[in-house]
Backbone as a printed PyTorch tensor [residue, N CA C, xyz], in Angstrom:
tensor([[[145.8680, 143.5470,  86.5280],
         [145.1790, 142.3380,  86.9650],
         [145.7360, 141.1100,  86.2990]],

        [[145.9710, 141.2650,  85.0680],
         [146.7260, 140.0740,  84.0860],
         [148.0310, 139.7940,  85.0310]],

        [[148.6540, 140.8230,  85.2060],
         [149.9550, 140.2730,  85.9830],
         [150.2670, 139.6930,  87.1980]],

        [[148.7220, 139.3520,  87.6270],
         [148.4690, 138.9140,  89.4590],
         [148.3510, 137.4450,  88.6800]],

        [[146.9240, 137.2850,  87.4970],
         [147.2530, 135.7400,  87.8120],
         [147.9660, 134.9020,  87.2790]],

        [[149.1590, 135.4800,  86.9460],
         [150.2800, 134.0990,  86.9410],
         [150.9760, 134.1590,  88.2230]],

        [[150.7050, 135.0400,  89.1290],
         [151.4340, 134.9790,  90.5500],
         [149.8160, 133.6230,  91.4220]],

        [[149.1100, 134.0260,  90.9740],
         [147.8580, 133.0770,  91.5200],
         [147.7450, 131.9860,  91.3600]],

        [[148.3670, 131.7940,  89.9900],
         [148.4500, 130.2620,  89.9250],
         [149.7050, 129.8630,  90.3020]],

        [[150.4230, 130.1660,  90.3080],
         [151.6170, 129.8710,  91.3350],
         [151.3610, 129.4430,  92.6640]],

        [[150.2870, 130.0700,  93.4420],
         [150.1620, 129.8630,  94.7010],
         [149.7070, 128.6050,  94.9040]],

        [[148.5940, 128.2580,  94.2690],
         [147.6690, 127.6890,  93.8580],
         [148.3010, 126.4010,  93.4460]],

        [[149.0490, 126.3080,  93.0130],
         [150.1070, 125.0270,  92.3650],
         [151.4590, 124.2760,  94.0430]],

        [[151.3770, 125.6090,  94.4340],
         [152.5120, 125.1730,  95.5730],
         [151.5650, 124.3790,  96.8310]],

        [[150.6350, 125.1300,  96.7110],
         [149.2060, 124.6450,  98.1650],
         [148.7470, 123.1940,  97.9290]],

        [[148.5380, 122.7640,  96.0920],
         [148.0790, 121.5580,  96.1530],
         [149.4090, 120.3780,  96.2320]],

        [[150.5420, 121.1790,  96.2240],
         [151.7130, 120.3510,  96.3130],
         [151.6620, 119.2020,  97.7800]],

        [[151.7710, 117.6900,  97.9570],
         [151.8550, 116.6650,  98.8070],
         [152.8990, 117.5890, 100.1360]],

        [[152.6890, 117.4280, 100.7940],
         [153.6840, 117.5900, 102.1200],
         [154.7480, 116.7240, 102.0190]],

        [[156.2170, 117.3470, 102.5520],
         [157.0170, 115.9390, 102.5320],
         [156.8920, 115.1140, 103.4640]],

        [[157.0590, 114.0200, 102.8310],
         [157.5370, 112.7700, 104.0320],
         [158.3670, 113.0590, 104.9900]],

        [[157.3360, 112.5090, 106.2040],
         [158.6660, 112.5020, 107.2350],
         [159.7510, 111.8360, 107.4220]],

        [[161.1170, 112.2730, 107.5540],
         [162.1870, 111.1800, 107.7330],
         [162.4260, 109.5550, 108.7750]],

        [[162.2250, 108.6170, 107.3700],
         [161.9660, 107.4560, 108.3470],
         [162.4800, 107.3390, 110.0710]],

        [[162.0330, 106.8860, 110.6390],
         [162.7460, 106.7590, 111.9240],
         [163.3410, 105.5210, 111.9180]],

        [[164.6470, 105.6590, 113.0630],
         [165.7670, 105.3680, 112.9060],
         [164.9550, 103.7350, 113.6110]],

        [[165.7130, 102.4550, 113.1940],
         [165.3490, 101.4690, 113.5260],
         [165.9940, 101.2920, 114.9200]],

        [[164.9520, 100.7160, 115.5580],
         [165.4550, 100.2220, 117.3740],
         [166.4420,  99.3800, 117.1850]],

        [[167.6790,  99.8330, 118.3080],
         [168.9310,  98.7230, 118.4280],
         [168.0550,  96.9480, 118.5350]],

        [[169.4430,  96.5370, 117.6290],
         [169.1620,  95.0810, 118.1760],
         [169.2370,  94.4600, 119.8170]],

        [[168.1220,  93.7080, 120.4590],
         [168.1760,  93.5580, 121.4950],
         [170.0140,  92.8510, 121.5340]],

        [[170.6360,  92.7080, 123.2860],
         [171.8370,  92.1580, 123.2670],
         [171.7010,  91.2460, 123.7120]],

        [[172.7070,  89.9600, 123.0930],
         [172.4280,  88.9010, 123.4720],
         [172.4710,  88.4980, 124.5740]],

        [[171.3270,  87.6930, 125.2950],
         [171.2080,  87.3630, 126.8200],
         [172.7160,  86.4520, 127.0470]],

        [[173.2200,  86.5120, 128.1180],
         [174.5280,  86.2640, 128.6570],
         [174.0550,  84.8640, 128.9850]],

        [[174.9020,  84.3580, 128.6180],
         [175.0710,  82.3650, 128.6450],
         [174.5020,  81.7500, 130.5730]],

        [[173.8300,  81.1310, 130.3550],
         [173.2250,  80.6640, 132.0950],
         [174.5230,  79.9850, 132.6830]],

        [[174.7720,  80.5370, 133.7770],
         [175.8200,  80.1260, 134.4240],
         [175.9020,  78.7000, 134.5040]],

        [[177.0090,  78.1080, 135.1460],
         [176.8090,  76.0970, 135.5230],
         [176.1220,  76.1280, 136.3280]],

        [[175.9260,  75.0820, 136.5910],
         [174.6210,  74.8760, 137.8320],
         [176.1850,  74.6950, 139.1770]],

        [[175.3910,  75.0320, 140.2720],
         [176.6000,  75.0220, 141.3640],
         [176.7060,  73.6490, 141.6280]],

        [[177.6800,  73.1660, 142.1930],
         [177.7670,  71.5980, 142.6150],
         [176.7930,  71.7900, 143.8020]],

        [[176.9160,  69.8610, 144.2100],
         [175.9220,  70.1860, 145.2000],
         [176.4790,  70.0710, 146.4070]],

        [[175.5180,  70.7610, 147.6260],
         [176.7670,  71.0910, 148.7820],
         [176.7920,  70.0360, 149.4890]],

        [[178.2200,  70.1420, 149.8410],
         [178.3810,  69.0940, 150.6500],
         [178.1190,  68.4630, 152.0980]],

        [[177.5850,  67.9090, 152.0750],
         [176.6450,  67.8600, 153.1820],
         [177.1480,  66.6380, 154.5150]],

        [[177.4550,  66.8570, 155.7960],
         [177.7560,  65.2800, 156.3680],
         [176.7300,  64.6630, 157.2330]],

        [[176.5770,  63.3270, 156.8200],
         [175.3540,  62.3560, 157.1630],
         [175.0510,  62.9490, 158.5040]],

        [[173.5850,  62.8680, 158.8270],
         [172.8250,  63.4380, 159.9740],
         [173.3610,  62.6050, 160.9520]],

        [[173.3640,  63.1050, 162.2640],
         [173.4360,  62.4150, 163.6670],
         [172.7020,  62.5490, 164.6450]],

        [[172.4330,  62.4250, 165.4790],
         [172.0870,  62.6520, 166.7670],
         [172.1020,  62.6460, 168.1920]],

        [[172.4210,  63.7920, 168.8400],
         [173.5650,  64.0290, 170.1930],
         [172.7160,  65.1250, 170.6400]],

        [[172.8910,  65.4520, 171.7310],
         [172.5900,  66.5900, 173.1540],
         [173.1850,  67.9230, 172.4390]],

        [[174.3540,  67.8780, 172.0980],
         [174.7260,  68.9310, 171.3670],
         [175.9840,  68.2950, 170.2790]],

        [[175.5000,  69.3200, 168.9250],
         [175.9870,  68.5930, 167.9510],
         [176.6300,  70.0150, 167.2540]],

        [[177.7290,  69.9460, 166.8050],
         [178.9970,  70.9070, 166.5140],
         [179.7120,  70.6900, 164.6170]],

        [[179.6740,  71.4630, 164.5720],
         [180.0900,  71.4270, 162.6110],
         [181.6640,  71.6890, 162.7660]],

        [[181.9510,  70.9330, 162.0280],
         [183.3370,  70.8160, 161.6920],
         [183.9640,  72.2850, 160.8280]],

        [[184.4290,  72.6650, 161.6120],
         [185.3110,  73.7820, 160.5910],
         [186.3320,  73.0660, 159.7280]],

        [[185.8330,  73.4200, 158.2590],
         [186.4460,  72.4740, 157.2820],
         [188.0160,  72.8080, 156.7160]],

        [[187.8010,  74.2310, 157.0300],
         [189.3070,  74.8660, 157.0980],
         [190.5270,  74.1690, 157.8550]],

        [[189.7420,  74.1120, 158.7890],
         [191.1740,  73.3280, 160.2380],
         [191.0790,  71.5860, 160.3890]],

        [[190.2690,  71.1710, 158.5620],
         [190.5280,  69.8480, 158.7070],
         [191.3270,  69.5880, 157.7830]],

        [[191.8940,  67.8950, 158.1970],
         [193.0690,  67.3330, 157.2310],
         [192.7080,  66.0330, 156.9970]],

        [[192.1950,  65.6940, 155.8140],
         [191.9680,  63.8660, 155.8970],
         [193.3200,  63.7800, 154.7830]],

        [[194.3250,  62.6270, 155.0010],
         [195.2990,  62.5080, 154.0940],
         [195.7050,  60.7670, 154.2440]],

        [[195.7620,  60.4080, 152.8180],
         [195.9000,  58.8190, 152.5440],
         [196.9110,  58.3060, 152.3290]],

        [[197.4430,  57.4380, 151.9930],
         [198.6850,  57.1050, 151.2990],
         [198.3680,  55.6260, 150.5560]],

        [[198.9980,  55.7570, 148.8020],
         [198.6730,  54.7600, 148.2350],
         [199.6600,  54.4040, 147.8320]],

        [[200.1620,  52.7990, 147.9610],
         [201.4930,  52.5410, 148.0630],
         [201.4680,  51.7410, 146.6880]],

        [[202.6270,  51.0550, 146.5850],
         [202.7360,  50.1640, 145.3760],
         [204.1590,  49.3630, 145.3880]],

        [[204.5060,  48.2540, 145.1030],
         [205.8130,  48.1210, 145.3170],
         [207.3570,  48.7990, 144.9800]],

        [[206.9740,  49.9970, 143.9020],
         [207.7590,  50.6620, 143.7050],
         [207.9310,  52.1650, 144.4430]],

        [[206.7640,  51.9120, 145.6150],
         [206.9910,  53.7240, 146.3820],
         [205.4770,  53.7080, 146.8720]],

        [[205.2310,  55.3850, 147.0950],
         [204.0570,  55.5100, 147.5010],
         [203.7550,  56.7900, 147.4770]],

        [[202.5830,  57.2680, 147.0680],
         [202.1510,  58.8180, 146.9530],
         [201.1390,  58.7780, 147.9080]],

        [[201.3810,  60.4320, 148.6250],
         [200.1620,  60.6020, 149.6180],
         [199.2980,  61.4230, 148.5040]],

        [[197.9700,  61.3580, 149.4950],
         [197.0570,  61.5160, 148.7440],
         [196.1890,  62.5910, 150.0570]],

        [[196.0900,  63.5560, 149.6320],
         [194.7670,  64.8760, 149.8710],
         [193.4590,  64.7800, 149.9670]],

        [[192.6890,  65.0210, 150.8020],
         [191.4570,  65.3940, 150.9580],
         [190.3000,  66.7590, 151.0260]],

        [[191.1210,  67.6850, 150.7030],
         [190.9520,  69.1840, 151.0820],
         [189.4880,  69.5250, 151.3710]],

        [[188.1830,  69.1590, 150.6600],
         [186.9350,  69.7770, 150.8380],
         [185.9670,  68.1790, 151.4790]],

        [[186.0240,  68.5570, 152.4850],
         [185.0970,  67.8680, 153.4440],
         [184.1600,  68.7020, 154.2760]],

        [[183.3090,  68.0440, 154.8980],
         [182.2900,  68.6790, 155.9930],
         [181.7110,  67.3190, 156.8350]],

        [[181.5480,  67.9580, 158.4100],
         [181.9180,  66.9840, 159.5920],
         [180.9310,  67.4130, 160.5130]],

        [[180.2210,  66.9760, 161.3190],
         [179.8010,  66.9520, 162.4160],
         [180.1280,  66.3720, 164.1690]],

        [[180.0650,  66.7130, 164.8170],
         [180.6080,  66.0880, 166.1170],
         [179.2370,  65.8680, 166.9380]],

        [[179.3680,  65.0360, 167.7280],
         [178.0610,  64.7320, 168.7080],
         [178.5830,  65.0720, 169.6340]],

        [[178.1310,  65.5910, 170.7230],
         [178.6530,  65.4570, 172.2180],
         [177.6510,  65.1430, 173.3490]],

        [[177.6540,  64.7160, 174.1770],
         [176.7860,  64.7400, 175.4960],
         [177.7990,  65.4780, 176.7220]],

        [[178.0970,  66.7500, 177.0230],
         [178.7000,  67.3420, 178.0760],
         [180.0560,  67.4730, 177.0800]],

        [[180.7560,  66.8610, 177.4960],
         [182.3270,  67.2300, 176.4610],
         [182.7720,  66.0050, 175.8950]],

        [[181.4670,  64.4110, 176.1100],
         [181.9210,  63.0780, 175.7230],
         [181.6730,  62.8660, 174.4370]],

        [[182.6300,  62.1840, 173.5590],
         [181.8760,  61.9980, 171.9150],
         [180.8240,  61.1340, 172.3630]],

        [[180.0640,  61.8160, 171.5080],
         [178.5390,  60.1840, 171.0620],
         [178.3700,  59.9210, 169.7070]],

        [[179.0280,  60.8090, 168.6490],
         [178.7980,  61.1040, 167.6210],
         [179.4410,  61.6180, 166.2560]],

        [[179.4830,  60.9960, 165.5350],
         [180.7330,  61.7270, 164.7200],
         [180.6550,  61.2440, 162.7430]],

        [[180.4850,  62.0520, 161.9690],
         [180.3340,  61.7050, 160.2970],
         [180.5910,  62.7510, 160.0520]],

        [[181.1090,  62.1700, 158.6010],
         [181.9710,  63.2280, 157.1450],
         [181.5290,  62.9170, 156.4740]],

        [[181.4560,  63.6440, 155.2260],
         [181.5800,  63.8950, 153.8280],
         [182.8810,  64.4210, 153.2250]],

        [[182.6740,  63.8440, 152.3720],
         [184.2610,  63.9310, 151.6160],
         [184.0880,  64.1290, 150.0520]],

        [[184.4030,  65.1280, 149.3000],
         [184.5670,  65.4420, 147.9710],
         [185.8930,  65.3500, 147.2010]],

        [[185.4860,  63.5610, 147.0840],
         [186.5950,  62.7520, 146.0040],
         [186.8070,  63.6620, 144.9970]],

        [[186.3220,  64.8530, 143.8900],
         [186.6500,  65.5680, 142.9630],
         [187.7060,  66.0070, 143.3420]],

        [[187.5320,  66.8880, 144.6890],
         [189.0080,  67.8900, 144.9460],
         [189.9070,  67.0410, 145.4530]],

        [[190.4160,  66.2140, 145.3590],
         [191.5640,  65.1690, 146.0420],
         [192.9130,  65.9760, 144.9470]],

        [[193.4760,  65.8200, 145.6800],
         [195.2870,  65.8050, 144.9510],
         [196.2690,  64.9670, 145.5200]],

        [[196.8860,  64.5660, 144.2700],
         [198.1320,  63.4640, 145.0230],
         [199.6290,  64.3790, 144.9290]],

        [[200.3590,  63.9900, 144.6050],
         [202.0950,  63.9780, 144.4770],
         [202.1150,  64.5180, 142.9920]],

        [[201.0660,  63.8790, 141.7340],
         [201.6630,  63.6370, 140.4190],
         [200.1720,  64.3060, 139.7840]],

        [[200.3170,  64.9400, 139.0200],
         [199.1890,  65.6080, 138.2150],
         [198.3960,  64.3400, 137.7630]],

        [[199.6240,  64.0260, 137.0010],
         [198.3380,  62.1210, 136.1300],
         [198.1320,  61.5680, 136.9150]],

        [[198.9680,  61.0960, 138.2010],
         [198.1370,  60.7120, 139.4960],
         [196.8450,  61.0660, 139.4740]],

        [[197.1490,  62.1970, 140.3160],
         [195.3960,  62.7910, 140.6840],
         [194.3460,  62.4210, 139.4770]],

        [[194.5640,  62.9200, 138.6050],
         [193.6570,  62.3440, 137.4500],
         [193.1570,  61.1370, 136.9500]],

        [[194.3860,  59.8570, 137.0580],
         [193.5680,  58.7460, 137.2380],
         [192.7580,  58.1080, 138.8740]],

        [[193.0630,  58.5820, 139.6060],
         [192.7320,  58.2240, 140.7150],
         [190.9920,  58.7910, 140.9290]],

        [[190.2490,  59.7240, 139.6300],
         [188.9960,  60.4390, 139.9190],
         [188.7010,  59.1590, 138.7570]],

        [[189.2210,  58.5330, 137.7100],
         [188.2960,  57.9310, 136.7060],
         [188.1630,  56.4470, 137.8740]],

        [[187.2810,  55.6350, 136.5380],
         [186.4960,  54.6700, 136.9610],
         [187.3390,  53.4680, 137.4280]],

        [[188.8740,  53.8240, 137.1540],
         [190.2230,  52.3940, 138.1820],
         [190.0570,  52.8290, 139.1210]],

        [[189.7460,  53.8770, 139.6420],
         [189.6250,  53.5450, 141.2610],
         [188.6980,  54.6230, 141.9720]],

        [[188.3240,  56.4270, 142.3640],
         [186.9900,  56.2590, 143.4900],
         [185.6920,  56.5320, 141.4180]],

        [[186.0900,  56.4260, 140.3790],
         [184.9540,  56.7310, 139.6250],
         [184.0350,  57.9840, 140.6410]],

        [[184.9970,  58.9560, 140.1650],
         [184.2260,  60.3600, 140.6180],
         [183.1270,  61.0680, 140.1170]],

        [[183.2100,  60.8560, 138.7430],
         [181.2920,  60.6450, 137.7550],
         [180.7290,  60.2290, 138.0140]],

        [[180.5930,  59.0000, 138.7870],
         [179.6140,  58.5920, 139.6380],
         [179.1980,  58.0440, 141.0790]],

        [[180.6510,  58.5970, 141.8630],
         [180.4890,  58.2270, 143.1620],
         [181.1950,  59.4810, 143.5360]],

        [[180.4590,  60.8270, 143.6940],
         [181.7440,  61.9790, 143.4390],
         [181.9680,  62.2890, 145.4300]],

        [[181.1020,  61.4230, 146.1930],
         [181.3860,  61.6020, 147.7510],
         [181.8640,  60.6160, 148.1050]],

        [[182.4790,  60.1520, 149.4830],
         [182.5410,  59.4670, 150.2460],
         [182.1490,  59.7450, 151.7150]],

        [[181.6340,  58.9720, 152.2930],
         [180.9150,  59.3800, 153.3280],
         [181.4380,  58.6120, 154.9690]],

        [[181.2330,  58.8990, 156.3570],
         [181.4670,  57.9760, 157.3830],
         [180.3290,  58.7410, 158.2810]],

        [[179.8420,  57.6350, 158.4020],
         [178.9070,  58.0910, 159.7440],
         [178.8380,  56.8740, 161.1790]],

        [[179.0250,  57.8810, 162.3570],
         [178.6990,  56.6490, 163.6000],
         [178.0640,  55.9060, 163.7730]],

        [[178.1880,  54.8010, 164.3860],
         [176.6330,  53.6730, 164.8240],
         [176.9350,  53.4960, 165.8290]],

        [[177.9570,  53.6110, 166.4260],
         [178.3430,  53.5590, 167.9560],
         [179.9080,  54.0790, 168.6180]],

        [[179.5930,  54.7390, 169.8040],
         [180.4800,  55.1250, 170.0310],
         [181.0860,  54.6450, 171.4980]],

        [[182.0340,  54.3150, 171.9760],
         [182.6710,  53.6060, 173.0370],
         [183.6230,  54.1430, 173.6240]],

        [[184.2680,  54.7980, 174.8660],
         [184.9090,  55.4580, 175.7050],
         [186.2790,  54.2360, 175.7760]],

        [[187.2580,  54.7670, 175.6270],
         [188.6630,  53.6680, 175.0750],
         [189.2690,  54.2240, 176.6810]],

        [[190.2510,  53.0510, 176.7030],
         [190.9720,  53.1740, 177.7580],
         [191.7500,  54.5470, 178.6180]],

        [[192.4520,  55.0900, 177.2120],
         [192.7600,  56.0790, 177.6760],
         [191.5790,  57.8600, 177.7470]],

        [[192.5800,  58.7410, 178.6430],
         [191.1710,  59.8080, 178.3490],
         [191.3880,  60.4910, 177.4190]],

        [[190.0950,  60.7300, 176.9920],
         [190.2250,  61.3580, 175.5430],
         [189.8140,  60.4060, 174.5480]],

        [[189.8420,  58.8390, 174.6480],
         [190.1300,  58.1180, 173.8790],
         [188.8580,  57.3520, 173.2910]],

        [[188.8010,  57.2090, 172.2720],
         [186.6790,  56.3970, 172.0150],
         [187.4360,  55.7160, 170.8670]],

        [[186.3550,  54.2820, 170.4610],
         [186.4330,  53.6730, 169.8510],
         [184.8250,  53.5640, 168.7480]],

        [[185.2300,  54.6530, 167.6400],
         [183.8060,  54.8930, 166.9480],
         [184.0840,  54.0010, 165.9340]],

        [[182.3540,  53.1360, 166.0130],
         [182.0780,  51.9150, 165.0070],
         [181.7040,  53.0050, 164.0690]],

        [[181.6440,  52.8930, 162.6090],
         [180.7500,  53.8490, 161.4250],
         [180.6510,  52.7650, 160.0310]],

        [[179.5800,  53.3210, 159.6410],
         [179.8190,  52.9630, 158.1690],
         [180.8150,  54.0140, 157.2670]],

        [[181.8240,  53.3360, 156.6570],
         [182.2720,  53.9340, 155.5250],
         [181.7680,  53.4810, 154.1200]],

        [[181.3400,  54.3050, 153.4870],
         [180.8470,  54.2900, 152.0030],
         [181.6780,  55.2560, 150.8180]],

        [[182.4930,  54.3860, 150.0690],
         [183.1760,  54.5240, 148.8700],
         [182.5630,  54.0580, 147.9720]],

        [[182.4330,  54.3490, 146.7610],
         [181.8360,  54.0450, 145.4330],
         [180.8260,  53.0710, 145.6270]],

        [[179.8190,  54.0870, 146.4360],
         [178.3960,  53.0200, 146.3730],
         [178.1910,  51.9140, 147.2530]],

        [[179.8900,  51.6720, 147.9440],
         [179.6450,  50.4520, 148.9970],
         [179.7320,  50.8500, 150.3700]],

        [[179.4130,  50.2500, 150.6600],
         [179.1850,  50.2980, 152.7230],
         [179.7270,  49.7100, 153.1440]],

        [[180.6230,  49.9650, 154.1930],
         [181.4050,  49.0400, 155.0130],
         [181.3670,  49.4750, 156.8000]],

        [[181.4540,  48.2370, 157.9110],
         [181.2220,  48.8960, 159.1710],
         [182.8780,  48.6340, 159.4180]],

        [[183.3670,  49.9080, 160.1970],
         [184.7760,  49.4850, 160.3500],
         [185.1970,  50.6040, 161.6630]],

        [[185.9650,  50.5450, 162.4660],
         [186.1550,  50.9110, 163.7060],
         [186.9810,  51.6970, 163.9160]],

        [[187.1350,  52.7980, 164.0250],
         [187.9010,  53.8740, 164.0610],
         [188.3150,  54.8370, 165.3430]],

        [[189.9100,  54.6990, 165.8940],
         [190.1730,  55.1480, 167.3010],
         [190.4640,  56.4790, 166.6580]],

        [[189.7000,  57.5120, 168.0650],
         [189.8790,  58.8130, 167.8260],
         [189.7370,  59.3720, 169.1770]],

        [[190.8130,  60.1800, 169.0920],
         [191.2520,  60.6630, 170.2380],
         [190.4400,  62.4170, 170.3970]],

        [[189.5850,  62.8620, 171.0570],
         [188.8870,  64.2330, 171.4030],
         [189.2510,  65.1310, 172.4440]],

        [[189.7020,  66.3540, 172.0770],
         [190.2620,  67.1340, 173.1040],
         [189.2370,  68.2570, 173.2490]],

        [[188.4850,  68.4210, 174.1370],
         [187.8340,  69.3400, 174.6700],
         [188.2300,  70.7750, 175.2070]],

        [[187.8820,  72.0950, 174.6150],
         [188.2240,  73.0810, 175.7300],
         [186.9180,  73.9130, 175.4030]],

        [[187.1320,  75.2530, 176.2780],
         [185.9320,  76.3130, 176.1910],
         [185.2700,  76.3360, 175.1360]],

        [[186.1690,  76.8530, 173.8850],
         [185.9710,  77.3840, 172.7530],
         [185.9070,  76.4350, 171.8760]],

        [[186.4480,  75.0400, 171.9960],
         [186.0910,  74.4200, 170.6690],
         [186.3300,  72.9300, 171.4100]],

        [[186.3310,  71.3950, 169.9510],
         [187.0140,  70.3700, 170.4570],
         [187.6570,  69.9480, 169.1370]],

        [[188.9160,  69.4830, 169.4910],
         [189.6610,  69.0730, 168.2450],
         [190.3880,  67.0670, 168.1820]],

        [[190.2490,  67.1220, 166.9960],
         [189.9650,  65.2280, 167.4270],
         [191.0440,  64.8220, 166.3430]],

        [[191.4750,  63.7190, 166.6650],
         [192.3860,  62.9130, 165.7380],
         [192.1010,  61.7610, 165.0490]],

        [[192.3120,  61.1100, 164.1260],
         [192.0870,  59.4440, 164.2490],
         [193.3090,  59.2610, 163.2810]],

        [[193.7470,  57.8820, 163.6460],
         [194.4970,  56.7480, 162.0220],
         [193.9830,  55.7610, 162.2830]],

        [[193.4110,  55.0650, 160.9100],
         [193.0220,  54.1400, 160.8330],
         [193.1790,  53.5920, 159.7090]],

        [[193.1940,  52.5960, 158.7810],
         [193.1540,  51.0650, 157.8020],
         [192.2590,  50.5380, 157.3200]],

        [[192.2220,  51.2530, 156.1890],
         [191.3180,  50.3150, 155.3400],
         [191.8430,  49.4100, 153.8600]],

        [[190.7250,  48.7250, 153.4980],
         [191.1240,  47.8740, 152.4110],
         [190.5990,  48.3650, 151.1910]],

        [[191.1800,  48.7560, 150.0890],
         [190.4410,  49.2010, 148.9680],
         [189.5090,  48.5830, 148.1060]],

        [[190.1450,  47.1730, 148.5090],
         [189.2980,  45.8270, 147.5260],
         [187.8980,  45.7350, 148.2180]],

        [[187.6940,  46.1620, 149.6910],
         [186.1040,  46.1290, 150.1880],
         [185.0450,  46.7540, 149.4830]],

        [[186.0740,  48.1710, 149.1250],
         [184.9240,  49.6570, 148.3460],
         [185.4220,  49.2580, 146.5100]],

        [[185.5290,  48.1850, 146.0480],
         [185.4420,  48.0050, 144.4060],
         [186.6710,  48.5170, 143.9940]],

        [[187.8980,  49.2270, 144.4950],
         [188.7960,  49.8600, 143.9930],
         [189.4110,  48.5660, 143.7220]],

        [[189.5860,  47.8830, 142.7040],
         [190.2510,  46.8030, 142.1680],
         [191.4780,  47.2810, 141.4510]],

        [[191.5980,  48.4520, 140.9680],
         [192.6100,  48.5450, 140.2290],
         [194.1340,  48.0730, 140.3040]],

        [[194.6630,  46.5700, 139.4170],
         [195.6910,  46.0400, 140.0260],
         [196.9330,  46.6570, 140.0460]],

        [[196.9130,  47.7300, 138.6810],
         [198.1490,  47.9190, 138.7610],
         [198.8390,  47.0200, 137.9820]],

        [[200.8620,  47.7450, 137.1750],
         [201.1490,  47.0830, 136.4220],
         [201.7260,  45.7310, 136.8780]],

        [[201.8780,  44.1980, 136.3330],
         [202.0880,  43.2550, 136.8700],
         [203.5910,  43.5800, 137.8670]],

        [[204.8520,  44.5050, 137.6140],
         [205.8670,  44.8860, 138.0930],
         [205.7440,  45.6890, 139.1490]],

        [[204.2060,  46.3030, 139.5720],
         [204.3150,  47.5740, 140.1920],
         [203.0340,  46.9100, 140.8970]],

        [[203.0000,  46.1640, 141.7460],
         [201.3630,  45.7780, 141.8930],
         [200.9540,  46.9780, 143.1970]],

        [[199.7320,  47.2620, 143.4990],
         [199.1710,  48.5570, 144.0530],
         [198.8980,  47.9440, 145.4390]],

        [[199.3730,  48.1560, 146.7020],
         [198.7760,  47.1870, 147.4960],
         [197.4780,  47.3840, 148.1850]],

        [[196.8680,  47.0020, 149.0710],
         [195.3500,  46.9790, 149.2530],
         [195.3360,  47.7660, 150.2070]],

        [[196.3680,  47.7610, 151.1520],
         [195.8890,  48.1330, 152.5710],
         [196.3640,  49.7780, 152.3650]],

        [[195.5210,  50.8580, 152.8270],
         [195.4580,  52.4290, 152.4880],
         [195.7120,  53.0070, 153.7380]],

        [[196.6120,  53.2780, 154.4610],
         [196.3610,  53.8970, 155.7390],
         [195.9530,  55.3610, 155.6300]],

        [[194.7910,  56.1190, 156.4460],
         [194.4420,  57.3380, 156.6160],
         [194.5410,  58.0150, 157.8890]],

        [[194.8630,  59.2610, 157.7470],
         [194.8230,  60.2970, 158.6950],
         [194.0470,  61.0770, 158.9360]],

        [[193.4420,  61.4660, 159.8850],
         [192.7440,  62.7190, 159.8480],
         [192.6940,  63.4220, 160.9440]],

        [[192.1320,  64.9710, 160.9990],
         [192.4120,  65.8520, 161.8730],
         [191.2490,  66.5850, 161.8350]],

        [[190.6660,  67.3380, 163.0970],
         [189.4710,  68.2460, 162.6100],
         [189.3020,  69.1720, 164.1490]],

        [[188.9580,  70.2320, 163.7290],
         [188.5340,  70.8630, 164.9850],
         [186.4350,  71.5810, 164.8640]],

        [[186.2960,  71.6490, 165.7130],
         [184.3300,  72.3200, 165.5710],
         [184.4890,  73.0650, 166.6350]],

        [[184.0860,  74.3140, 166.4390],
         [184.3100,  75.1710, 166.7720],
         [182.6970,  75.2210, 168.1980]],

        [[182.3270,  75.3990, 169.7900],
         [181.3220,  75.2460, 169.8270],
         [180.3930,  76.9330, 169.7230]]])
């Protein structure tokens, strides 16, 4: 019996022994950092409202607006690539016709070209980043095909009414239109003179081309 209870208190010693701790648990991953908010999208480009019998969007792909800015030492053309257009029609006759134009995407001839031509010497694309033309009247020209559309043009904030011949070719599937016309830069604030040797001249002739698909 003597020799049981030192086996008894043995038992007796292990039973009042603490339980072990459980092994801490493992700490939760750090959340991952939320991914940076994209830019905000530009805003779309939109061309001034009209109103016609039937009215047709310019496929901006199959348009071409192109400038030329001269100076006494030469002249660089100048790009229009991202525009958007509307057409008016009554049967297959224009009644109707405005753009939008996104002065940002312009390209000239010369990298520093293009680049000064967005600051504030001449369209100040930070704060006039469209240019716009919309109809106020439209007039059937001598020849066929041929109209004489009055519009406002608006460059850097200014408005101007100025008259623009454009020639419209009608078929099944679509109508595709032409114009050249002349403007003055000194009307829309583009003052920039230029160096006294190289003076910039005023008068800008433009081209343009467009088809709308109906």
């Amino acid at each position: 019996m003597r020799t049981l209870l030192p086996l008894f208190a043995l038992l007796a010693a292990c039973s009042t022994e603490a339980p072990p701790a459980p092994a801490p648990e493992a700490a939760p991953p750090a959340p991952e950092a939320a991914p940076p908010a994209p830019a905000p999208a530009p805003a779309a480009l939109v061309a001034p409202a009209i109103t016609a019998p039937t009215l047709l969007d310019v496929d901006s792909t199959q348009t071409k607006i192109n400038a030329v800015g001269a100076k006494i030492t030469g002249s660089h053309p100048i790009d229009f690539p991202a525009t958007a257009g509307k057409v008016g029609l009554d049967g297959d006759k224009l009644v109707g016709l405005s753009f939008a134009v996104d002065l940002g995407a312009l390209v000239s001839d010369k990298e520093k070209l293009t680049a000064h031509l967005k600051d504030a010497d001449f369209f100040d694309v930070a704060s006039f980043p469209q240019a716009t033309f919309v109809s106020t009247a439209v007039a059937a020209g001598a020849a066929p095909n041929a109209y004489s559309v009055t519009g406002d043009l608006s460059i850097r904030g200014k408005s101007k009414s100025i008259v623009v011949p454009v020639t419209l070719t009608p078929d099944a599937a679509q109508v595709s239109g032409s114009a050249e016309f002349t403007i003055n830069r000194q009307d829309y604030g583009v003052a920039y003179p230029g160096k006294p040797d190289d003076l910039i001249k005023d008068e800008v002739p433009v081209k343009a081309s467009f088809v709308a698909k109906r």
